[in-house]
CHARMM internal coordinates of N, CA and C (Angstrom, degrees):
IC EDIT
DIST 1 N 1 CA 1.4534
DIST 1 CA 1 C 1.5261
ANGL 1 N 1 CA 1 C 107.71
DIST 1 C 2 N 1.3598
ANGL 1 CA 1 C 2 N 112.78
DIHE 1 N 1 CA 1 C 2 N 130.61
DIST 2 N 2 CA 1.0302
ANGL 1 C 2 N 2 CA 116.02
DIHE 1 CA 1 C 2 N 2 CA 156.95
DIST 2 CA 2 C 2.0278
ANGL 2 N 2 CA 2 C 160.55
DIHE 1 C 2 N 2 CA 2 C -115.77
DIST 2 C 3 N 0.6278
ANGL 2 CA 2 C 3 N 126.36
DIHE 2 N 2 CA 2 C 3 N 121.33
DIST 3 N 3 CA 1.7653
ANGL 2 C 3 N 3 CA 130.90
DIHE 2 CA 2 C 3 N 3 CA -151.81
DIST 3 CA 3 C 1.3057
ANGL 3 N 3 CA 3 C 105.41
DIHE 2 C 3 N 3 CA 3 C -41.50
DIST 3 C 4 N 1.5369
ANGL 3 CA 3 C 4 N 112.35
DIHE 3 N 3 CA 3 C 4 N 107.13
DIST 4 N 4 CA 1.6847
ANGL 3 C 4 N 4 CA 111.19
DIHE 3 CA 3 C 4 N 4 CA 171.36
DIST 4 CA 4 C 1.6936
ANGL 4 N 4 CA 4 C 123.46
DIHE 3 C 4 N 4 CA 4 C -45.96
DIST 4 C 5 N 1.3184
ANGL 4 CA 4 C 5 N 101.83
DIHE 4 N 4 CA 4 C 5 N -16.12
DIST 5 N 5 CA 1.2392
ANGL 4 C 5 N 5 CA 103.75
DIHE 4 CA 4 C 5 N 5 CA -151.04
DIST 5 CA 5 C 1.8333
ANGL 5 N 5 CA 5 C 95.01
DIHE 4 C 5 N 5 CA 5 C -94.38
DIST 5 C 6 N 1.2961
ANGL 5 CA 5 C 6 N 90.81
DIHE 5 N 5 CA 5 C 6 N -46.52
DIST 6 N 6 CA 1.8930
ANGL 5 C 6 N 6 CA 102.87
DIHE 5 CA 5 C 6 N 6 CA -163.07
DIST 6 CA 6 C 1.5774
ANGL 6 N 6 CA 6 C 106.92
DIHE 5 C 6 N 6 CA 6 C -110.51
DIST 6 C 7 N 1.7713
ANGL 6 CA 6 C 7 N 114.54
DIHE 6 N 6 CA 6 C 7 N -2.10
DIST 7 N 7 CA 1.7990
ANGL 6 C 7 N 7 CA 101.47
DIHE 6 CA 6 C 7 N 7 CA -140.97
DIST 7 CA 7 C 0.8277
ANGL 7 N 7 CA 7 C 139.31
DIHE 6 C 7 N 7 CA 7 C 49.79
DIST 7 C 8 N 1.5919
ANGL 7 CA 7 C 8 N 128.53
DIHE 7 N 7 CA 7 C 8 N 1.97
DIST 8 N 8 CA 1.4104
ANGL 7 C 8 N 8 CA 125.02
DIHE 7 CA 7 C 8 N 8 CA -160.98
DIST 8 CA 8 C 1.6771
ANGL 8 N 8 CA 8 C 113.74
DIHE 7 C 8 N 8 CA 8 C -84.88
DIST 8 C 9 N 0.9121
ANGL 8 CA 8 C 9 N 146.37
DIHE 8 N 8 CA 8 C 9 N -177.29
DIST 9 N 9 CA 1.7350
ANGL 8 C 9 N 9 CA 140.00
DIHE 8 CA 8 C 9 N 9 CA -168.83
DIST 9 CA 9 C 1.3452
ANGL 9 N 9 CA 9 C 120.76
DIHE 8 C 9 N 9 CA 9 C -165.21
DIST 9 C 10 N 1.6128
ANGL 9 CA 9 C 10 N 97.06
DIHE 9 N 9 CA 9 C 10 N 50.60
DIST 10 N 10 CA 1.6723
ANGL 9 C 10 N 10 CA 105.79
DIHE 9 CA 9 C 10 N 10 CA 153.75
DIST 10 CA 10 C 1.6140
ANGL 10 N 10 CA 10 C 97.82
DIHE 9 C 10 N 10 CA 10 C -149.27
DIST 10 C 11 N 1.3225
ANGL 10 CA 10 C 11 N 94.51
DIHE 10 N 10 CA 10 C 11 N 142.40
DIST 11 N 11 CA 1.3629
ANGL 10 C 11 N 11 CA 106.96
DIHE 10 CA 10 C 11 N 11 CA -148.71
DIST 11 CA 11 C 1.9763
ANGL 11 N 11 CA 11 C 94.15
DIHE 10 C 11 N 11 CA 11 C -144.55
DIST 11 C 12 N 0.9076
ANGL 11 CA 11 C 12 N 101.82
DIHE 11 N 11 CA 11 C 12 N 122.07
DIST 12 N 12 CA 1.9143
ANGL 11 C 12 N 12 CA 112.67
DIHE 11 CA 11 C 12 N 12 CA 159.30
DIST 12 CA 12 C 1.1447
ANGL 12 N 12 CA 12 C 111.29
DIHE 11 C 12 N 12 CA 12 C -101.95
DIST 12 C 13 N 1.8979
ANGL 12 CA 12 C 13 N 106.85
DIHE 12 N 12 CA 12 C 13 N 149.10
DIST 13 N 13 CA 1.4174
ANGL 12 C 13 N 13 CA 106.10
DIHE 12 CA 12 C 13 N 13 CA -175.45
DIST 13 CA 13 C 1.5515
ANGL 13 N 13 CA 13 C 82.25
DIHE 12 C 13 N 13 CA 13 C -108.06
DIST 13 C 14 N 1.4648
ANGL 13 CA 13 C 14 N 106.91
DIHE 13 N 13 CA 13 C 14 N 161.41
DIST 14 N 14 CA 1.7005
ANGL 13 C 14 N 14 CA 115.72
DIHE 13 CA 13 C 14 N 14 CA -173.84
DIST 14 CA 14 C 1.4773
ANGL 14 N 14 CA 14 C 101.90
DIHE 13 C 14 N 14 CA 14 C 176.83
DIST 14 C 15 N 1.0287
ANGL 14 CA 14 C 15 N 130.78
DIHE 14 N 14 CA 14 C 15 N 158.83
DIST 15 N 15 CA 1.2189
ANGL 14 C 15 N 15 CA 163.59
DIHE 14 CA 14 C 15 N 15 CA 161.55
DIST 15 CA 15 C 1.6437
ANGL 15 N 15 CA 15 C 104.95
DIHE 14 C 15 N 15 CA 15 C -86.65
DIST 15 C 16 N 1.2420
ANGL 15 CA 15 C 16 N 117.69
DIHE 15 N 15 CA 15 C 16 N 98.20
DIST 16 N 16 CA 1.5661
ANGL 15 C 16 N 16 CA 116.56
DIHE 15 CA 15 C 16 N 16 CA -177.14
DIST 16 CA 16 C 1.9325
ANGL 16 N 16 CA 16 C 98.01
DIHE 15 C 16 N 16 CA 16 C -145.40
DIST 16 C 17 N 1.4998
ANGL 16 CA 16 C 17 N 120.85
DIHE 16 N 16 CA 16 C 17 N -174.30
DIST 17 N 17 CA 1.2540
ANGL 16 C 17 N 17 CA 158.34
DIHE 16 CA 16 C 17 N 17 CA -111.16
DIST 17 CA 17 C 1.8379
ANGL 17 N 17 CA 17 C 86.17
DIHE 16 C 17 N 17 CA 17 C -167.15
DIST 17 C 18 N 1.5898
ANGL 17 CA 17 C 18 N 100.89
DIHE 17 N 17 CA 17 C 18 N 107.00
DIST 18 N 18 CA 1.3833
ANGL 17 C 18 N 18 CA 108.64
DIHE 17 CA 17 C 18 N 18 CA -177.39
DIST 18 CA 18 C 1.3214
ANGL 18 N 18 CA 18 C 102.04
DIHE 17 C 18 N 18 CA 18 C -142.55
DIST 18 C 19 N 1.6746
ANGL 18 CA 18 C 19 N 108.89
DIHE 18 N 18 CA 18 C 19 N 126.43
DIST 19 N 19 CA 1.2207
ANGL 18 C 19 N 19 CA 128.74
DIHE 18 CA 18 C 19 N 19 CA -173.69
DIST 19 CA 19 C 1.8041
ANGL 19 N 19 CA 19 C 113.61
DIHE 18 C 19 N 19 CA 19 C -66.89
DIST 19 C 20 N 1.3903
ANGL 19 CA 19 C 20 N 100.78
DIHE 19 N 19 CA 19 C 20 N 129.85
DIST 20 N 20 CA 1.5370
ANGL 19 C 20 N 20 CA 93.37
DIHE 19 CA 19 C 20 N 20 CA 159.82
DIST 20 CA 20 C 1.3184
ANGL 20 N 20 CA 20 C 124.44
DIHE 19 C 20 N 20 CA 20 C -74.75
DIST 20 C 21 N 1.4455
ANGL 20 CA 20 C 21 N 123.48
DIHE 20 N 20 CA 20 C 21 N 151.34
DIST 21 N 21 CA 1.5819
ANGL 20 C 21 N 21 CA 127.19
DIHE 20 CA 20 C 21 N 21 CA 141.31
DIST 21 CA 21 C 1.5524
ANGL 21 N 21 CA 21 C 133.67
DIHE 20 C 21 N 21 CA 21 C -37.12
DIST 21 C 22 N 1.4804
ANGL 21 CA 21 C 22 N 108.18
DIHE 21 N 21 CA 21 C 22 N 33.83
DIST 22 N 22 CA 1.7038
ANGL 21 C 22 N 22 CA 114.03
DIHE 21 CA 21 C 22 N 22 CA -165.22
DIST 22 CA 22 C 1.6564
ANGL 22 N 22 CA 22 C 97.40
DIHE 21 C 22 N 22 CA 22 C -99.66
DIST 22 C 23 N 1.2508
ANGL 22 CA 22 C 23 N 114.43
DIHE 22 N 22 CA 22 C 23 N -25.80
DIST 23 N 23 CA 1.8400
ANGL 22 C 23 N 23 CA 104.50
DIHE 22 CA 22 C 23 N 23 CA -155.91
DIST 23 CA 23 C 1.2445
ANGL 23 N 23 CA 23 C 122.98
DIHE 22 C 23 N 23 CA 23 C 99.42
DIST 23 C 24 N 1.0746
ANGL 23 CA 23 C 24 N 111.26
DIHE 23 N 23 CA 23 C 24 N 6.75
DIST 24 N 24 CA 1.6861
ANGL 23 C 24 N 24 CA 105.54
DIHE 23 CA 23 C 24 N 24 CA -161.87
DIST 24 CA 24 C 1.8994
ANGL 24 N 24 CA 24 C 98.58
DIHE 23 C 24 N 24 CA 24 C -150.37
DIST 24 C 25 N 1.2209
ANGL 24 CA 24 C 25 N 103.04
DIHE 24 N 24 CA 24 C 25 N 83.18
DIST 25 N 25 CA 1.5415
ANGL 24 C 25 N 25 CA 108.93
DIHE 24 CA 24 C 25 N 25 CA -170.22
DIST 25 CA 25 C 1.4372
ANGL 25 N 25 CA 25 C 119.51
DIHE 24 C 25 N 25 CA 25 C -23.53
DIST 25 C 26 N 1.2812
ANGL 25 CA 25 C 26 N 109.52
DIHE 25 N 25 CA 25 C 26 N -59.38
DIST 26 N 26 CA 1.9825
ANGL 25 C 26 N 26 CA 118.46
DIHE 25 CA 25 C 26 N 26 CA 166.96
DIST 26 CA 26 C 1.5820
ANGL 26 N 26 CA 26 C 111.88
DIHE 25 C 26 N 26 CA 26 C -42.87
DIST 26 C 27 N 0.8778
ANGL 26 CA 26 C 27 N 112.35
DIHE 26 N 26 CA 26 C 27 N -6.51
DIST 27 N 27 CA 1.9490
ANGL 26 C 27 N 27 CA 111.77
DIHE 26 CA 26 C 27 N 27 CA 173.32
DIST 27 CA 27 C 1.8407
ANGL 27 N 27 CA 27 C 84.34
DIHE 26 C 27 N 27 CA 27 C -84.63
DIST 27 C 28 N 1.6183
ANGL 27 CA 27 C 28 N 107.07
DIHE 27 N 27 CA 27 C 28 N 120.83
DIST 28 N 28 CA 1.2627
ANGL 27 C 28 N 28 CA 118.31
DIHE 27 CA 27 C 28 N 28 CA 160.86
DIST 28 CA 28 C 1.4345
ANGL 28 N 28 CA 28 C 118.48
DIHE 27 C 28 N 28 CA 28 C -177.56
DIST 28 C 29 N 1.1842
ANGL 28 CA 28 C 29 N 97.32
DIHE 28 N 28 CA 28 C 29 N 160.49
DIST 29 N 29 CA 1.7766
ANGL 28 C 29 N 29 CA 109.83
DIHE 28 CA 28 C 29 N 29 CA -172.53
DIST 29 CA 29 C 1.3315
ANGL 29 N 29 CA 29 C 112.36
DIHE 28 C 29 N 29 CA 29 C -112.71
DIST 29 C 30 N 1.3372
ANGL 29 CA 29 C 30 N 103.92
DIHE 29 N 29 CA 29 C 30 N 116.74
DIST 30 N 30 CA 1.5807
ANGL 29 C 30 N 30 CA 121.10
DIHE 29 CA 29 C 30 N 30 CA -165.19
DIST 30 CA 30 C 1.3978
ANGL 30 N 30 CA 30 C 109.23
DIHE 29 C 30 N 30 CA 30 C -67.29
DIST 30 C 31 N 1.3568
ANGL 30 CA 30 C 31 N 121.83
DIHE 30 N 30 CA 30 C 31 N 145.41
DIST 31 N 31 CA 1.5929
ANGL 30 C 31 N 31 CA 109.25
DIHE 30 CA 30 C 31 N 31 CA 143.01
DIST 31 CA 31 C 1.5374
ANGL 31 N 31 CA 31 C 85.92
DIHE 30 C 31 N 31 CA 31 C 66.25
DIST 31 C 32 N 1.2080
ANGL 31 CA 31 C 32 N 112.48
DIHE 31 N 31 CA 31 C 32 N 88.78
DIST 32 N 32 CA 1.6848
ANGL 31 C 32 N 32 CA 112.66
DIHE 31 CA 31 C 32 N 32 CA 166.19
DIST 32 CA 32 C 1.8330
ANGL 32 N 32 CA 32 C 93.92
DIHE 31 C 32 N 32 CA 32 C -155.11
DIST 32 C 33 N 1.8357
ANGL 32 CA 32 C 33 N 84.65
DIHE 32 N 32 CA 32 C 33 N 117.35
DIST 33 N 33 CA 1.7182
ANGL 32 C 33 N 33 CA 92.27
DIHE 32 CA 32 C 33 N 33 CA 173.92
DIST 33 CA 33 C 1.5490
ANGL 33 N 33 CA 33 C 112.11
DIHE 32 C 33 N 33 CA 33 C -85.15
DIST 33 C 34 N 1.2578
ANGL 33 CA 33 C 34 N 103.48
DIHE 33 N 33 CA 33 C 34 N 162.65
DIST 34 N 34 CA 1.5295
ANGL 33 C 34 N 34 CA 102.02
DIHE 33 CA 33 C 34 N 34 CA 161.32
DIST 34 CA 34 C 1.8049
ANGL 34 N 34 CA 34 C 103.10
DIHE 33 C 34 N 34 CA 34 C 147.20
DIST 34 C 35 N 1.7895
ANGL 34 CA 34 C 35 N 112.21
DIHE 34 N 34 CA 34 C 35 N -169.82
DIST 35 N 35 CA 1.4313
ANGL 34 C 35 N 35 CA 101.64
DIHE 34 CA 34 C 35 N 35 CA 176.58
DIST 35 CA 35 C 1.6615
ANGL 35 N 35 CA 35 C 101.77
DIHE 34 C 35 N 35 CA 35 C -81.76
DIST 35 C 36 N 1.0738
ANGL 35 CA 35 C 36 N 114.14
DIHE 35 N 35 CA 35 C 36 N 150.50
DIST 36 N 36 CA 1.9026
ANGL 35 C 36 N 36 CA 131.57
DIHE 35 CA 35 C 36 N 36 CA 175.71
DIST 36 CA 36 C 1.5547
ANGL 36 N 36 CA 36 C 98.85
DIHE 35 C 36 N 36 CA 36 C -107.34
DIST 36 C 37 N 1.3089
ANGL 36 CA 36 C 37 N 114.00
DIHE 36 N 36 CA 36 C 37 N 132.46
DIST 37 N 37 CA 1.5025
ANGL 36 C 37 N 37 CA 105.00
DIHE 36 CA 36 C 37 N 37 CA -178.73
DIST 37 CA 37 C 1.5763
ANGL 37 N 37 CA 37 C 87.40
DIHE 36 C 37 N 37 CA 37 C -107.74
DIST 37 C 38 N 1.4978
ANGL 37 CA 37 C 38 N 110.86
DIHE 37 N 37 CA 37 C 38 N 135.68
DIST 38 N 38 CA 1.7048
ANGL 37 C 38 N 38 CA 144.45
DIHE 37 CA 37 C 38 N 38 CA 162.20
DIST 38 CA 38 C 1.3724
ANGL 38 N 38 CA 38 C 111.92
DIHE 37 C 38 N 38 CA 38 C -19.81
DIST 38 C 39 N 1.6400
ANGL 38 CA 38 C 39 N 103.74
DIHE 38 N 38 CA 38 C 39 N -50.81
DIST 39 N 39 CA 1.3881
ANGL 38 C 39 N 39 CA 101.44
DIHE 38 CA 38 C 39 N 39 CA -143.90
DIST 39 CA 39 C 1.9157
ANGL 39 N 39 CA 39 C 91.37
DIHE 38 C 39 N 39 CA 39 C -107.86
DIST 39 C 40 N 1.5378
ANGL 39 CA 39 C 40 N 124.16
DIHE 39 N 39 CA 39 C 40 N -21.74
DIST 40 N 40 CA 1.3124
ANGL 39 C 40 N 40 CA 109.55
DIHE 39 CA 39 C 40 N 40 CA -170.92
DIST 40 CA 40 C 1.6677
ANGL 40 N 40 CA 40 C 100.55
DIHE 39 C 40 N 40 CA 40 C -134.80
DIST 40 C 41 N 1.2441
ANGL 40 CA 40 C 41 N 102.35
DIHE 40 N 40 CA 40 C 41 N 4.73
DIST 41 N 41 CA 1.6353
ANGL 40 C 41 N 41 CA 103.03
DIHE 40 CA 40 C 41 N 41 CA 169.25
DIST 41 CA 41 C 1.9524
ANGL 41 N 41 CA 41 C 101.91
DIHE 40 C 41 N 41 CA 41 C 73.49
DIST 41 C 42 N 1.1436
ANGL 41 CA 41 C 42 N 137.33
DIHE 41 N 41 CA 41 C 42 N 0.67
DIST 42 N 42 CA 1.4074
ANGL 41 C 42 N 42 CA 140.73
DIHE 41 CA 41 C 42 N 42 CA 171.26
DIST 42 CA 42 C 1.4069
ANGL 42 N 42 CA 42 C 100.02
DIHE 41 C 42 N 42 CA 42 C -66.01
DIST 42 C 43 N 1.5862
ANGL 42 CA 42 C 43 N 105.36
DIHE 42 N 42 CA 42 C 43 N 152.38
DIST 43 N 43 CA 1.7598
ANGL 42 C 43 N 43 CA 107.29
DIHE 42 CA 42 C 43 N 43 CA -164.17
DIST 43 CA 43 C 1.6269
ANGL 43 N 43 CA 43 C 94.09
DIHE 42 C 43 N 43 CA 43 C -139.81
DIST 43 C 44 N 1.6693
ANGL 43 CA 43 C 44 N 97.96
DIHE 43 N 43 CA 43 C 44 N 143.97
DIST 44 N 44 CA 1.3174
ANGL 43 C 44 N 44 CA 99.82
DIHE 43 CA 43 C 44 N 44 CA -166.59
DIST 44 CA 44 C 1.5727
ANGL 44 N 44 CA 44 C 104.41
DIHE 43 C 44 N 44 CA 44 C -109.17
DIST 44 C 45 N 1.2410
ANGL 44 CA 44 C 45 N 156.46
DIHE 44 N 44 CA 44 C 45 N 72.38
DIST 45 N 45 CA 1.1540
ANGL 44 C 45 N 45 CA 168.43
DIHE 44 CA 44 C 45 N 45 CA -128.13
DIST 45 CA 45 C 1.5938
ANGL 45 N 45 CA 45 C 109.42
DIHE 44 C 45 N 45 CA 45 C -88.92
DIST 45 C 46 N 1.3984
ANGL 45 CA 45 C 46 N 110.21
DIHE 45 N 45 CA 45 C 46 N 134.44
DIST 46 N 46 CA 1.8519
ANGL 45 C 46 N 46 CA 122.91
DIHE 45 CA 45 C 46 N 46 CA 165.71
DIST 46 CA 46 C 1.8976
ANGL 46 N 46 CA 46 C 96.74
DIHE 45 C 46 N 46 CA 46 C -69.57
DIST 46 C 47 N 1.1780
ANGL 46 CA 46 C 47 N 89.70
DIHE 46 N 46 CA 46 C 47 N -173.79
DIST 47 N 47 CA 1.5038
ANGL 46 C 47 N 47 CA 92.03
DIHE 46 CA 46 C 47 N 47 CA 157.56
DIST 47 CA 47 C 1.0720
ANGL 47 N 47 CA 47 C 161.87
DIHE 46 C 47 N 47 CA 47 C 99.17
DIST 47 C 48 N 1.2432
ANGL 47 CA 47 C 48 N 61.35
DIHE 47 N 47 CA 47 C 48 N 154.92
DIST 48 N 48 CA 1.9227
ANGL 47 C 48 N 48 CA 112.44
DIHE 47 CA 47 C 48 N 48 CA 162.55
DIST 48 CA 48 C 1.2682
ANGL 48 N 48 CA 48 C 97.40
DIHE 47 C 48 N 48 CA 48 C -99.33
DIST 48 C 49 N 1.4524
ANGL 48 CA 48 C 49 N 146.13
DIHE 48 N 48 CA 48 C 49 N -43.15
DIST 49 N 49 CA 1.7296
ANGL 48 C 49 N 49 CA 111.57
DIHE 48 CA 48 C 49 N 49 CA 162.22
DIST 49 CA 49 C 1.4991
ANGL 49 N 49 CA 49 C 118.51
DIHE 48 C 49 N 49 CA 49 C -76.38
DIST 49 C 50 N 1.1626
ANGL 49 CA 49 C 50 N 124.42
DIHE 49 N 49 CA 49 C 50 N -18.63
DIST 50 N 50 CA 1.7203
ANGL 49 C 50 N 50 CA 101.05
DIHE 49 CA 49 C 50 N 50 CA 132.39
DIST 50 CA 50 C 1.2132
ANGL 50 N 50 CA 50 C 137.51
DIHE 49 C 50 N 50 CA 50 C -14.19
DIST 50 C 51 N 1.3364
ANGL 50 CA 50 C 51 N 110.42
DIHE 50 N 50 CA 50 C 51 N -71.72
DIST 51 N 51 CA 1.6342
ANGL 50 C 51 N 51 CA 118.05
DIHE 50 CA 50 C 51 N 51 CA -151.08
DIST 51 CA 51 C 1.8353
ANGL 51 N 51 CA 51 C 74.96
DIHE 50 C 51 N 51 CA 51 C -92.79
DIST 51 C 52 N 0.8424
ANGL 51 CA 51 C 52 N 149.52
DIHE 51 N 51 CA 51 C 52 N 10.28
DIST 52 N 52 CA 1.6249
ANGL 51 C 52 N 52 CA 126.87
DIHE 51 CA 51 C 52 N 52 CA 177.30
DIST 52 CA 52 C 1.5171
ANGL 52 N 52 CA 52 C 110.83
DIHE 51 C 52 N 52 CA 52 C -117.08
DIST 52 C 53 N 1.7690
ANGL 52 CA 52 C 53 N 125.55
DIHE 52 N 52 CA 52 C 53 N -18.35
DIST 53 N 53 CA 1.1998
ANGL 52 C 53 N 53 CA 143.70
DIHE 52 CA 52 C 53 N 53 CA -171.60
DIST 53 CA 53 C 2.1194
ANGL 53 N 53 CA 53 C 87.71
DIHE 52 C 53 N 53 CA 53 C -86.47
DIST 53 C 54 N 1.0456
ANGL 53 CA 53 C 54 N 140.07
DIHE 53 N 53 CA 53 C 54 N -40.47
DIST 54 N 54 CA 1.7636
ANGL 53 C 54 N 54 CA 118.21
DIHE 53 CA 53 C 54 N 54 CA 171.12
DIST 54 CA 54 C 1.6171
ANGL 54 N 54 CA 54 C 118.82
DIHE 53 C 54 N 54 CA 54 C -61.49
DIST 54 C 55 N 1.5759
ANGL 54 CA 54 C 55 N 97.65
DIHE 54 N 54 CA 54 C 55 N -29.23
DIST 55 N 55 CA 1.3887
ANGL 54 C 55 N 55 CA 105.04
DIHE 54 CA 54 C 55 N 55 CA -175.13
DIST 55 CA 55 C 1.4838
ANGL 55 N 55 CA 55 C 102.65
DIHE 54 C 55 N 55 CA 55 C -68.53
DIST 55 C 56 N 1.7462
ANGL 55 CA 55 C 56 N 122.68
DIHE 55 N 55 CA 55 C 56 N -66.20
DIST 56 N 56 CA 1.4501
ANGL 55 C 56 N 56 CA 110.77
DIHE 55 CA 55 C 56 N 56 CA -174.15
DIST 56 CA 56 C 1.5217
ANGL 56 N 56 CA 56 C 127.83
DIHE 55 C 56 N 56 CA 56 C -34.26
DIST 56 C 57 N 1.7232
ANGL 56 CA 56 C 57 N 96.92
DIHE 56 N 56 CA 56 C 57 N -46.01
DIST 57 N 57 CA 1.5577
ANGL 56 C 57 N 57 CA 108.13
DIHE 56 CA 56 C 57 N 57 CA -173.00
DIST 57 CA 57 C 1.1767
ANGL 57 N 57 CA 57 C 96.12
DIHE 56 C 57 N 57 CA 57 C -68.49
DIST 57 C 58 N 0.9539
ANGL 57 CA 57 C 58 N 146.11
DIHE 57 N 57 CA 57 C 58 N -35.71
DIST 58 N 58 CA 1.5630
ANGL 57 C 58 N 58 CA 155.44
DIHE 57 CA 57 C 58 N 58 CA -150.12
DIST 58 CA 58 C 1.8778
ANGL 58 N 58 CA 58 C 83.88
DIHE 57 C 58 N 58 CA 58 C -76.34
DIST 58 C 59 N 0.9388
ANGL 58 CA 58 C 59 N 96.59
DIHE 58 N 58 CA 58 C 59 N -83.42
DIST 59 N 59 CA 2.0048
ANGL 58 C 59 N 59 CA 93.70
DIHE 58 CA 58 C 59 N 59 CA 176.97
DIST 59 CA 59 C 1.3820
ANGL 59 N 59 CA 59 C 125.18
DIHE 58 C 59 N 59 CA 59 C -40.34
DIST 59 C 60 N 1.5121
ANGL 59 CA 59 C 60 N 113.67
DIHE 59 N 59 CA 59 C 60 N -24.38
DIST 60 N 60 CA 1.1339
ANGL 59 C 60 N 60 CA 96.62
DIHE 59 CA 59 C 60 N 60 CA 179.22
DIST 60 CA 60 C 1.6409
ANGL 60 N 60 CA 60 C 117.54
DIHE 59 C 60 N 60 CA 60 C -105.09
DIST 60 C 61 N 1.4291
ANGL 60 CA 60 C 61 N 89.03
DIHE 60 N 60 CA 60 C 61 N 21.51
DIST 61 N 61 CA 1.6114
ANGL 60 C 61 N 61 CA 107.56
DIHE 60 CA 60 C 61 N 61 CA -173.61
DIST 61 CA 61 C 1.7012
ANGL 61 N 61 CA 61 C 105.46
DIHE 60 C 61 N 61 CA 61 C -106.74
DIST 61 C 62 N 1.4481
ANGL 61 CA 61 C 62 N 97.99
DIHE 61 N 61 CA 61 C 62 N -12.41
DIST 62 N 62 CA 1.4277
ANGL 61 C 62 N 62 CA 104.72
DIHE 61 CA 61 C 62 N 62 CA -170.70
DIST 62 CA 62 C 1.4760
ANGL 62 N 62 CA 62 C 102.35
DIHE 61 C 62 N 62 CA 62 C -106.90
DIST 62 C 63 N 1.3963
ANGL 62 CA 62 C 63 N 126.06
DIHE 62 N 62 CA 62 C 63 N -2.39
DIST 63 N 63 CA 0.9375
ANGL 62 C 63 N 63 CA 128.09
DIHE 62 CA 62 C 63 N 63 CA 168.56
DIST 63 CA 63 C 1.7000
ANGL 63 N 63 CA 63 C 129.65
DIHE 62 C 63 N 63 CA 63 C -110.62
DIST 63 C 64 N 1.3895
ANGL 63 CA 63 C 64 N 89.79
DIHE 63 N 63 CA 63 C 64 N 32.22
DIST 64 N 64 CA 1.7568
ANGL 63 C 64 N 64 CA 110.02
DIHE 63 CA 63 C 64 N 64 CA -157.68
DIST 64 CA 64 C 1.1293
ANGL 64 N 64 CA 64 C 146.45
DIHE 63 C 64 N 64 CA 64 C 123.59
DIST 64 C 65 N 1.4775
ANGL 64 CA 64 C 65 N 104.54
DIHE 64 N 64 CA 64 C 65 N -49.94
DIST 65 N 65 CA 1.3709
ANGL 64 C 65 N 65 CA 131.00
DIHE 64 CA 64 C 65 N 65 CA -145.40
DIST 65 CA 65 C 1.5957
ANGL 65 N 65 CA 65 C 98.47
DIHE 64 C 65 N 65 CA 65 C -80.80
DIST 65 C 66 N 1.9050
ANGL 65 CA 65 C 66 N 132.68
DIHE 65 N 65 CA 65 C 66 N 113.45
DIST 66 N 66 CA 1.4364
ANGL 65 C 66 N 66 CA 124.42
DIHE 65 CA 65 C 66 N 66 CA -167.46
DIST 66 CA 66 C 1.4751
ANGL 66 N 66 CA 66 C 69.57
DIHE 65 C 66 N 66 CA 66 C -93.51
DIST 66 C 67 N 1.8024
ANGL 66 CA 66 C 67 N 89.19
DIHE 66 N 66 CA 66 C 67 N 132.87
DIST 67 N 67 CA 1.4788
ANGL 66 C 67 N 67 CA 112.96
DIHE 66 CA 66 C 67 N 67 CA 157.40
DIST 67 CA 67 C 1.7562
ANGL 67 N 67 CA 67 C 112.27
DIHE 66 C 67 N 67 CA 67 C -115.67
DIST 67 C 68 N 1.4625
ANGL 67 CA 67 C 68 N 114.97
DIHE 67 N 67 CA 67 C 68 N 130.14
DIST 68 N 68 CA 1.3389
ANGL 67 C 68 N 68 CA 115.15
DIHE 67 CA 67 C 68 N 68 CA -160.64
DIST 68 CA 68 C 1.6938
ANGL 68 N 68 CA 68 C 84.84
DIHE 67 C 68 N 68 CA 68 C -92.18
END
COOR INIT
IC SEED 1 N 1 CA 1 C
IC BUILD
């Protein structure tokens, strides 16, 4: 498998805290399972943390937060 983000191909699975594209480091989505790639931090998701990672952003988009 390889990392959409970087190509790169080592990857941990984990439950981690993934930054949005807003600018503002504290924009993030808690508690997001899936593969984490090593080298650029991009996460490759099952899912059901799929379908739950639009909803968070979705809240924190509804509560302000411009997500690009």
């Amino acid at each position: 498998m390889k990392c959409p983000g970087c190509e790169g191909e080592a990857f941990v699975y984990a439950t981690r805290d993934v930054s949005l594209n807003t600018g503002n480091p504290d924009d993030v989505v808690h508690d997001v399972k899936g593969d984490h790639c090593i080298r650029c931090g991009a996460v490759i998701m099952n899912a059901g943390t799929a379908e739950q990672y639009p909803e968070k952003a979705e809240a924190l988009e509804n509560a302000g937060v411009p997500i690009k």
